[in-house]
N, C-alpha and C positions, 0 to 999 in steps of 0.2 A: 476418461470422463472429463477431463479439463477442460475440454472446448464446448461440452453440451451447453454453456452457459456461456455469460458474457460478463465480465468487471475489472476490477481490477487488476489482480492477477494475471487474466488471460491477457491484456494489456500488455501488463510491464514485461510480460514472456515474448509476444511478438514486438513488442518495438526494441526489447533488446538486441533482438534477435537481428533486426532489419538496424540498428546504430551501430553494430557489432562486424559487421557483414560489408556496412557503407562504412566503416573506419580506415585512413589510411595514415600509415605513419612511416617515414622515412627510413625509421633506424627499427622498424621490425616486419615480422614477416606479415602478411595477409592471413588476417582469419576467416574462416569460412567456416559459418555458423549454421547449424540446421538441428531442426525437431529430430529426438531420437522417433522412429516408429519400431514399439517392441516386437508387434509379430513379422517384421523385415528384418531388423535391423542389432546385431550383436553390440552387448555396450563397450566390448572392446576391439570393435572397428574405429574408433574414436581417444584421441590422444587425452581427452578429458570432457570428463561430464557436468553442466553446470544443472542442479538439481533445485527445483523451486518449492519450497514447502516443505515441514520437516515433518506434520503430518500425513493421515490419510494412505499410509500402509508405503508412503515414499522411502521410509525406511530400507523395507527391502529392495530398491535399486540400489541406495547408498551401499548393502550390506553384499549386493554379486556385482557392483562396480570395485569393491573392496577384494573380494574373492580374485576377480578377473586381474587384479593389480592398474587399474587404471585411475589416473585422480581425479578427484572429487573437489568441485566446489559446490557448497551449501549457504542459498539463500535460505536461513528457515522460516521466516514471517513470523515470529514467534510474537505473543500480547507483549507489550513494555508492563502489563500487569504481574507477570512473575518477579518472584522475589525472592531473596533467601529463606525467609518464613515459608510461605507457599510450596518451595523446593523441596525444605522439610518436609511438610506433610507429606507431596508426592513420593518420597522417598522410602516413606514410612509405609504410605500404600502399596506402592509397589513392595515390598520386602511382607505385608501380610498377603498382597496377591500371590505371592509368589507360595508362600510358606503352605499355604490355603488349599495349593492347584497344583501340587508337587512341581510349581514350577512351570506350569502348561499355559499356564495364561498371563501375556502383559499388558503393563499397563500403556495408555498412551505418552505418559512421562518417558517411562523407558525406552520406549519407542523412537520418541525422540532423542533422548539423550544418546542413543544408540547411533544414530545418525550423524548428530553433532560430535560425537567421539569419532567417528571414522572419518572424517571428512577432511580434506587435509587445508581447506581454509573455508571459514564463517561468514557471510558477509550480512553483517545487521546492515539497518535502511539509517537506524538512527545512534546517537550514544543513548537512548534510553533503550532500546530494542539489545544492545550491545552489554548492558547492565545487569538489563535480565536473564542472559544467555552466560552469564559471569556466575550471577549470581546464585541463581534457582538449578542451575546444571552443573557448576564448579567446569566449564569449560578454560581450557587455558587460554590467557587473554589475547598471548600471542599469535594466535590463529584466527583470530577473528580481525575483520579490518569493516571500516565503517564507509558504505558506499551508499547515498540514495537514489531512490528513482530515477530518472532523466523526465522530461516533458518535453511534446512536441515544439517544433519552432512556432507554428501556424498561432500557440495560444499568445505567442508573444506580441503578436500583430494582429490580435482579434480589435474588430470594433462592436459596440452594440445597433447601431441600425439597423442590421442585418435584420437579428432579432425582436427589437422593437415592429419595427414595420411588418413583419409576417403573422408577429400576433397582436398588436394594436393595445402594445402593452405601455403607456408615457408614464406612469407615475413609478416612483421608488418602490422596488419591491425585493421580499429575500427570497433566495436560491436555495434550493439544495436537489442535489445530483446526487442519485446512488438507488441500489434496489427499493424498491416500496417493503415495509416490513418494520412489525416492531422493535426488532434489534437496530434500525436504524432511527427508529423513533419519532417520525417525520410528525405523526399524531401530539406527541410531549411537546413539542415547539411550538405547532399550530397552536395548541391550546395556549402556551403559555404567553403567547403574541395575542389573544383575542383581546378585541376596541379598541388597536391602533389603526385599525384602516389602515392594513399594510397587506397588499396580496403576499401571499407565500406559491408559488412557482415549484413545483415538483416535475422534477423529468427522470426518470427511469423504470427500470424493468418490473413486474410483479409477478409473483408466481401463484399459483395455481391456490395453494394453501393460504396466502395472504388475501386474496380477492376480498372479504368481508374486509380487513385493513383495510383496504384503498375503500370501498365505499364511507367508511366512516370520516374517511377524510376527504373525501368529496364532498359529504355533507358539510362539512365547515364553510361559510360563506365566502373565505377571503381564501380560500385552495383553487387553485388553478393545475391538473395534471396532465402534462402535455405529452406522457410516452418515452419511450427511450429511442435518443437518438444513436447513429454509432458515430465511434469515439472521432473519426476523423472529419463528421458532417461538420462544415464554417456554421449552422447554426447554432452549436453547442459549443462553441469557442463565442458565439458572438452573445449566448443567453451568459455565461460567465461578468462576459464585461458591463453587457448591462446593468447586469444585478448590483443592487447597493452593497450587498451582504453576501458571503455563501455561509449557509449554514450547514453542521454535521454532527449534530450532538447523539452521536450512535453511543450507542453500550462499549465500543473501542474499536480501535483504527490502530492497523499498524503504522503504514507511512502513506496516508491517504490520497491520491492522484490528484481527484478531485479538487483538494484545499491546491494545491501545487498547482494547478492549472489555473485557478480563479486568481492565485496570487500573481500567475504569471500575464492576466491580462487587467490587473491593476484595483481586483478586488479584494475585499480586504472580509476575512472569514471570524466567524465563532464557529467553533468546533469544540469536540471534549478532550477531556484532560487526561483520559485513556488512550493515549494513543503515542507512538516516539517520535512523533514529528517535533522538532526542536529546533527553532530558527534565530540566531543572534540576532538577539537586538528588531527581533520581530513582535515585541509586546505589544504597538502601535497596534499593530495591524494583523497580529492574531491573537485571538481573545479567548482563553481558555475555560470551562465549566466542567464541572459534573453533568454527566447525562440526564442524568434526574434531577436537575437543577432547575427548573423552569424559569422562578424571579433571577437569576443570576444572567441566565440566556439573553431574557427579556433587556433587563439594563443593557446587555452588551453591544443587541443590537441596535437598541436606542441610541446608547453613547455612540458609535459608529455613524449611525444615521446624523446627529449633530453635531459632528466634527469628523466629518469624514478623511481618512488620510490622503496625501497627493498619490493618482496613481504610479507615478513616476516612482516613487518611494516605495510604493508596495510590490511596484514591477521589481524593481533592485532586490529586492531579497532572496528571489529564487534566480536572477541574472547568469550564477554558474550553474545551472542546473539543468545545461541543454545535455541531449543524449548524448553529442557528438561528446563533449567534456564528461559527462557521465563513462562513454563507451571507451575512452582512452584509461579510465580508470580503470574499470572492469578488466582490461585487455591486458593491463598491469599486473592489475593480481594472478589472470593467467599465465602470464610469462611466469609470473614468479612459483607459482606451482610446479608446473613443467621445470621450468631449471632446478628445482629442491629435487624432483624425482629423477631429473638426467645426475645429477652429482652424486644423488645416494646411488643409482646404480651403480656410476664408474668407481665407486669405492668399494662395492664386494668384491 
């Protein structure tokens, strides 16, 4: 069901896939990257599986990749919201789920943990993502390594004309990119920006269920919703740049694309403070909040707007964060799997 939809996720899965694939390196072998397809394809036709999501029943791949003896890497996406408190309880639930259901029923804690237990390396996006996965699952720290997203080159070389001139948009206005929907919140923002005379700009997908959302935020005078572009159309690199602001004050974010792409075309974001995205010495230039914070938002994107930072400065923070340098990482930690399991073989 992963591709019935389009966002994030399904993203950072094919451009992996495609950085992964165009990677070339002197001193190793060529990798050759591709989609398992389950009703073709055995998982141990394949020297290793790299597994996206620790929900959503992905568990059971992790657990007849474990069977099969083939290794496993696990991105799990996990909130930076878990904690060791939080773990507790899960922990507690599970063990009455369990006690409850002779056992017949888990939880999705377990589920996960289950996965993160078998997997022979973790790869959080962030150290907050990486904290949680410490913390709330008692996974050993040793096995987890900290790798984020890549972003295309194209965002680095985005201009706004592009943009401006197709929708006849000249004055300052804020962004936000992502599904339409209350968990993104897009409605909390508008509001809390009303009587600046500031357009808010929404571009993305909406589903079926959300449809009264999106009207409700059409009625708002200063909403503009332009539809979802795909991720490689130059208009959605070029609405990025234009925008004064990109905004994302969603309920939580793991390692959000979106904020990584506007930052990489000189925009400078408020988003929430749910999420592990965590940038040295990016305080300039990303502004954190509570989602339900409205006056907090509000100030952010003001102070932004009257003192905006140099894009050059906000380009620079994500500068290592092309795929290519992304994808040598990644290729890394694969080696390094693979040789843990060639060595432990030759020692039985």
């Amino acid at each position: 069901m992963l591709f019935q939809r389009e966002g994030g996720l399904q993203i950072q899965v094919r451009e992996t896939i495609s950085a992964l694939n165009g990677y070339r390196d002197d001193h190793a072998a060529k990798l050759e990257v591709q989609l398992l397809d389950p009703n073709r394809q055995r998982l141990d036709e394949f020297d290793l599986i790299h597994v996206f999501a620790a929900i959503n029943g992905n568990h059971r791949v992790v657990e007849s990749a474990d069977d099969m003896g083939v290794p496993i890497v696990l991105s799990p996406l996990l909130s930076p919201g878990w904690n060791r408190a939080n773990g507790w309880r899960a922990r507690l639930a599970e063990r009455l789920t369990g006690r409850l259901t002779a056992w017949t029923v888990q939880t999705s804690y377990a589920q996960t943990k289950r996965a993160l237990q078998l997997a022979q390396r973790v790869i959080a996006l962030g150290a907050a993502e990486r904290d949680a996965i410490q913390s709330a699952f008692r996974i050993d720290p040793g096995k987890i390594c900290v790798l984020p997203n890549g972003i295309s080159g194209h965002f680095f070389h985005a201009d706004g004309a592009l943009f401006r001139s197709c929708f006849s948009i000249t004055q300052p206005f804020v962004l936000m990119v992502g599904s339409i929907s209350p968990y993104k919140n897009q409605l909390g923002l508008v509001r809390a920006l009303a009587g600046m005379d500031l357009p808010v700009v929404l571009i993305g997908h909406v589903q079926q269920a959300h449809q009264d959302y999106l009207r409700q935020l059409q009625r708002e005078p200063q909403v503009r919703w332009l539809g979802s572009f795909e991720h490689g159309d130059p208009l959605l690199a070029s609405a990025y740049a234009a925008a004064s602001v990109l905004a994302l004050p969603s309920q939580g974010e793991v390692f959000p694309l979106a904020v990584l792409e506007a930052l990489a075309t000189g925009t400078p974001v408020v988003m929430t403070e749910e999420s592990a995205l965590r940038l040295a010495n990016g305080d300039f230039a990303i502004k954190l909040c509570r989602w339900d914070d409205g006056r907090r938002q509000r100030e952010a994107i003001a102070g932004l707007l009257a003192a905006p930072p140099t894009r050059a400065a906000v380009r620079a923070l994500v500068a290592d964060y092309t795929w290519r340098h992304v994808a040598g990482r990644i290729a890394a930690c694969y080696a390094s799997v693979l040789q843990a399991r060639r060595e432990a073989t030759s020692a039985v």
